[in-house]
C-alpha positions, 0 to 999 in steps of 0.5 A: 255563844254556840253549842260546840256541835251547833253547826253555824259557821258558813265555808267563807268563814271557815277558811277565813279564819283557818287561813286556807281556800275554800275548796281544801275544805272541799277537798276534804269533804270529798276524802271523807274527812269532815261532813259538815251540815248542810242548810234546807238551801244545801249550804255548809254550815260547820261548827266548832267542832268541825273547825277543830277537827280541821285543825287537826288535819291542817296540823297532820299535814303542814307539820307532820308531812301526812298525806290525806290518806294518812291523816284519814287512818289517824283519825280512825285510829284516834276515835277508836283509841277515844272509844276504848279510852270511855271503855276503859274508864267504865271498866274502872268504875265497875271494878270500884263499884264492885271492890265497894259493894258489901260483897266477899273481899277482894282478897278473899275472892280468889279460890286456890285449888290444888290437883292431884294426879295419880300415876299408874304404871303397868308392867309389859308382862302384863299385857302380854298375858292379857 
Protein backbone atom coordinates (compact mmCIF):
# COMPACT_ATOMS: atom_id res chain seq x y z
CA UNK A 1 0.00 0.00 0.00
CA UNK A 2 1.02 3.65 -0.70
CA UNK A 3 1.80 6.75 1.59
CA UNK A 4 -1.62 8.91 0.73
CA UNK A 5 0.99 11.88 -0.12
CA UNK A 6 3.29 9.14 -2.39
CA UNK A 7 2.69 10.38 -5.84
CA UNK A 8 2.60 7.01 -8.03
CA UNK A 9 -0.55 7.31 -10.06
CA UNK A 10 0.10 8.11 -13.96
CA UNK A 11 -2.55 10.54 -15.77
CA UNK A 12 -4.12 7.68 -17.86
CA UNK A 13 -4.85 6.13 -14.52
CA UNK A 14 -6.37 8.89 -13.24
CA UNK A 15 -8.70 9.71 -15.50
CA UNK A 16 -9.59 5.91 -15.68
CA UNK A 17 -10.47 5.53 -12.50
CA UNK A 18 -12.33 9.35 -12.20
CA UNK A 19 -14.13 8.45 -15.48
CA UNK A 20 -13.15 11.87 -16.97
CA UNK A 21 -10.50 12.86 -19.97
CA UNK A 22 -6.99 13.17 -19.43
CA UNK A 23 -6.84 16.72 -20.60
CA UNK A 24 -9.54 18.01 -17.81
CA UNK A 25 -6.71 17.23 -15.40
CA UNK A 26 -4.83 19.30 -17.43
CA UNK A 27 -7.34 21.96 -17.59
CA UNK A 28 -6.86 21.95 -14.01
CA UNK A 29 -3.35 22.04 -13.65
CA UNK A 30 -3.28 24.94 -15.79
CA UNK A 31 -6.22 26.77 -13.12
CA UNK A 32 -4.06 26.22 -10.52
CA UNK A 33 -6.19 23.58 -8.94
CA UNK A 34 -3.81 20.64 -8.49
CA UNK A 35 0.03 20.25 -8.89
CA UNK A 36 0.55 16.84 -9.26
CA UNK A 37 4.40 15.50 -9.22
CA UNK A 38 6.36 15.05 -11.84
CA UNK A 39 9.03 12.27 -12.56
CA UNK A 40 12.92 12.95 -13.62
CA UNK A 41 11.35 12.15 -17.14
CA UNK A 42 8.54 15.26 -16.56
CA UNK A 43 5.41 12.49 -16.18
CA UNK A 44 2.63 13.34 -13.69
CA UNK A 45 2.43 11.22 -11.03
CA UNK A 46 -0.25 11.87 -8.67
CA UNK A 47 -1.34 10.59 -5.52
CA UNK A 48 -4.01 9.70 -3.22
CA UNK A 49 -4.40 12.81 -2.23
CA UNK A 50 -4.34 14.51 -5.37
CA UNK A 51 -7.24 11.92 -6.74
CA UNK A 52 -9.10 13.17 -3.57
CA UNK A 53 -8.78 16.48 -4.17
CA UNK A 54 -10.05 15.77 -7.76
CA UNK A 55 -12.85 14.51 -6.59
CA UNK A 56 -13.59 17.28 -4.65
CA UNK A 57 -13.53 19.56 -7.80
CA UNK A 58 -15.46 16.97 -10.17
CA UNK A 59 -18.21 17.03 -7.14
CA UNK A 60 -18.16 21.17 -6.96
CA UNK A 61 -18.61 21.50 -10.47
CA UNK A 62 -20.93 18.36 -11.61
CA UNK A 63 -23.12 18.55 -8.46
CA UNK A 64 -23.12 22.21 -7.24
CA UNK A 65 -22.84 23.96 -11.04
CA UNK A 66 -19.44 25.72 -9.68
CA UNK A 67 -17.17 27.34 -12.24
CA UNK A 68 -13.47 26.64 -11.85
CA UNK A 69 -12.92 30.00 -10.77
CA UNK A 70 -15.34 29.20 -8.03
CA UNK A 71 -14.31 25.82 -7.06
CA UNK A 72 -10.54 27.72 -6.82
CA UNK A 73 -11.96 30.27 -4.09
CA UNK A 74 -13.62 27.16 -2.29
CA UNK A 75 -10.57 25.46 -1.84
CA UNK A 76 -8.63 28.55 -0.52
CA UNK A 77 -11.52 29.18 1.62
CA UNK A 78 -11.47 25.33 2.58
CA UNK A 79 -7.53 25.18 3.60
CA UNK A 80 -7.78 28.61 5.44
CA UNK A 81 -10.84 27.19 7.28
CA UNK A 82 -8.65 23.84 7.79
CA UNK A 83 -5.60 26.27 9.12
CA UNK A 84 -7.93 27.98 11.56
CA UNK A 85 -9.70 24.82 12.70
CA UNK A 86 -5.65 23.35 13.82
CA UNK A 87 -5.56 26.97 15.45
CA UNK A 88 -8.44 26.51 17.19
CA UNK A 89 -7.72 23.23 18.27
CA UNK A 90 -4.06 24.53 19.97
CA UNK A 91 -5.78 27.28 21.43
CA UNK A 92 -8.08 24.77 23.57
CA UNK A 93 -5.07 22.74 24.34
CA UNK A 94 -3.38 25.99 25.81
CA UNK A 95 -6.25 26.75 27.72
CA UNK A 96 -6.50 23.04 29.23
CA UNK A 97 -3.18 23.17 29.82
CA UNK A 98 -3.24 26.31 31.62
CA UNK A 99 -6.70 25.55 33.75
CA UNK A 100 -4.55 22.41 34.76
CA UNK A 101 -1.41 24.04 35.79
CA UNK A 102 -1.09 24.35 39.78
CA UNK A 103 -1.40 28.25 38.85
CA UNK A 104 -4.12 30.72 40.48
CA UNK A 105 -7.59 29.20 39.89
CA UNK A 106 -9.39 30.28 37.16
CA UNK A 107 -12.16 31.61 39.10
CA UNK A 108 -9.89 33.69 41.05
CA UNK A 109 -7.94 35.04 37.93
CA UNK A 110 -9.82 37.87 37.24
CA UNK A 111 -9.41 41.32 39.33
CA UNK A 112 -12.20 43.58 39.52
CA UNK A 113 -11.53 47.08 39.99
CA UNK A 114 -13.64 49.92 40.65
CA UNK A 115 -12.94 53.78 39.79
CA UNK A 116 -13.97 56.33 41.42
CA UNK A 117 -14.58 59.79 39.87
CA UNK A 118 -14.31 62.81 41.39
CA UNK A 119 -16.51 65.84 39.94
CA UNK A 120 -15.70 69.70 40.53
CA UNK A 121 -17.91 72.18 39.50
CA UNK A 122 -16.77 75.56 39.80
CA UNK A 123 -18.89 78.58 39.97
CA UNK A 124 -18.81 81.30 36.74
CA UNK A 125 -18.00 83.92 39.61
CA UNK A 126 -15.14 82.46 39.91
CA UNK A 127 -13.61 82.85 37.03
CA UNK A 128 -14.43 86.18 36.56
CA UNK A 129 -12.81 87.44 39.35
CA UNK A 130 -9.66 85.54 38.21
Amino acid sequence: MHHFDEPVYMISIVAKILEIHPQTLRQYERENLISPSRSDGRIRLYSQRDIEKIKTILRLTRELGVNLAGVDVVMRLKIKMEAMEQELIELRTEIERVRNSSGVPLAKSLVATRSVYEMVIFEDDLFKKL
